[in-house]
C-alpha angles and dihedrals in degrees: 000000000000124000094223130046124184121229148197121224125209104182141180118243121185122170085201141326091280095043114088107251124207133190104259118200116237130175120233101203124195093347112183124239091220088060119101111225095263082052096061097039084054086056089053089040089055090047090051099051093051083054097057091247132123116263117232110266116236143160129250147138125157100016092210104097093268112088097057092212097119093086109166127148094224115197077346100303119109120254076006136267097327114091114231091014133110130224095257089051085042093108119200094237079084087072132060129224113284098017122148106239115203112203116185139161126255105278110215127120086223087057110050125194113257088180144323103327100348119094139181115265102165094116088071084057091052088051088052093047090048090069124330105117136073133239109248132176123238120241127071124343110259123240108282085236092051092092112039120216136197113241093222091061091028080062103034088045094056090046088066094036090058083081108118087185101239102153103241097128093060099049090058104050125083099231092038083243107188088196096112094046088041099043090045086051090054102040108051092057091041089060097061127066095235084059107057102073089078102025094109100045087042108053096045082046097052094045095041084052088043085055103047093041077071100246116152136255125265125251098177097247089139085221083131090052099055083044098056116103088205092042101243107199124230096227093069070066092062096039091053088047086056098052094037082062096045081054110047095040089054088045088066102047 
């Protein structure tokens, strides 16, 4: 096998969410098979920019699989073809020599192109904002052994809690539903004491802000699940759906 495989870009530019986009070719020459995916669209940004051209706009931060920020739809899969990897931790060595790569932006109304790759994910930030978080009083931290946890909803609790809120879900799935990102948000903060206070507020809150960011509705095609880098998994869905009724049916008595 050959350390080093030549591509074929097709990627989306886009000058700004109201400006038209179009896939643009671009040649991926000697890529290494060592180099994570970033790292080869640096190598296409640097040749750009020697050329006088404008490099290809894309997210990142930390670059280890944590952050979330790398949100690219890859030969039309989120984060591209490796289950529970993003795009930064998606190698070279995945694709073979000659292939036809297809790099595209989240598509979803609720996140608008800012340019190129990068969108607009700020509405996840106004779910969050709606009702994920608890309630704490100030003073010292109490003893870790102050509150005592089940370890079935201690783990269950810190399953949920692994979404970094990238979006992919909702990129792969038809009605850009934002029900996985949303139910792992209120669960795993409704499985654990420091959380009920507030279940029933947040989680009428969270989904009422989902609904009027404009995301669409589930139809349990666990398109979201198979898309998800951290392997969320559907039935926090259905866990959120039954606490959303037990609030809202105790809100109207």
């Amino acid at each position: 096998m050959s350390d080093t495989i030549n591509l074929t870009l097709k990627v989306w530019r886009q000058e700004h969410k109201d400006a038209p986009g179009k896939l643009e070719t671009y040649e991926a020459k000697d890529v290494s098979a060592d180099q994570s995916f970033l790292e080869m669209m640096d190598v296409v940004n640097e040749k750009l920019m020697e050329e006088g051209k404008e490099p290809i706009a894309f997210e990142h931060d930390c670059r280890e699989g944590i952050c979330g920020a790398c949100s690219m739809v890859i030969n039309g899969v989120p984060h591209g073809p490796n289950k529970r990897t993003t795009t930064c931790q998606l190698y070279m060595r995945h694709f073979k020599n000659g292939d036809t790569v297809y790099v595209e932006p989240w598509r979803a109304k609720p996140f608008p192109v800012i340019k190129d790759l990068v969108v607009d994910r700020s509405s996840f930030d106004r779910i969050q904002h709606a009702g994920g978080y608890v309630s704490v009083r100030t003073g010292n931290a109490p003893d870790a052994h102050a509150v005592p946890v089940e370890k079935e909803a201690a783990d269950a609790a810190m399953s949920a809690a692994e979404c970094i809120g990238c979006g992919a879900c909702v990129a792969a799935c038809k009605n850009a539903s934002a029900m996985l990102f949303v139910a792992a948000k209120v669960s795993h903060l409704s499985l654990l004491p420091q959380g009920q206070p507030e279940r029933k507020l947040r989680v009428l809150n969270m989904v009422q802000t989902m609904d009027e960011e404009g995301f669409g509705s589930c139809t349990n095609t666990s398109s979201c699940e198979a898309a998800c880098p951290k392997g969320i998994s559907v039935q926090y869905i259905a866990r959120m759906n039954r606490d959303y009724v037990k609030a809202s049916l105790s809100s109207t008595i």
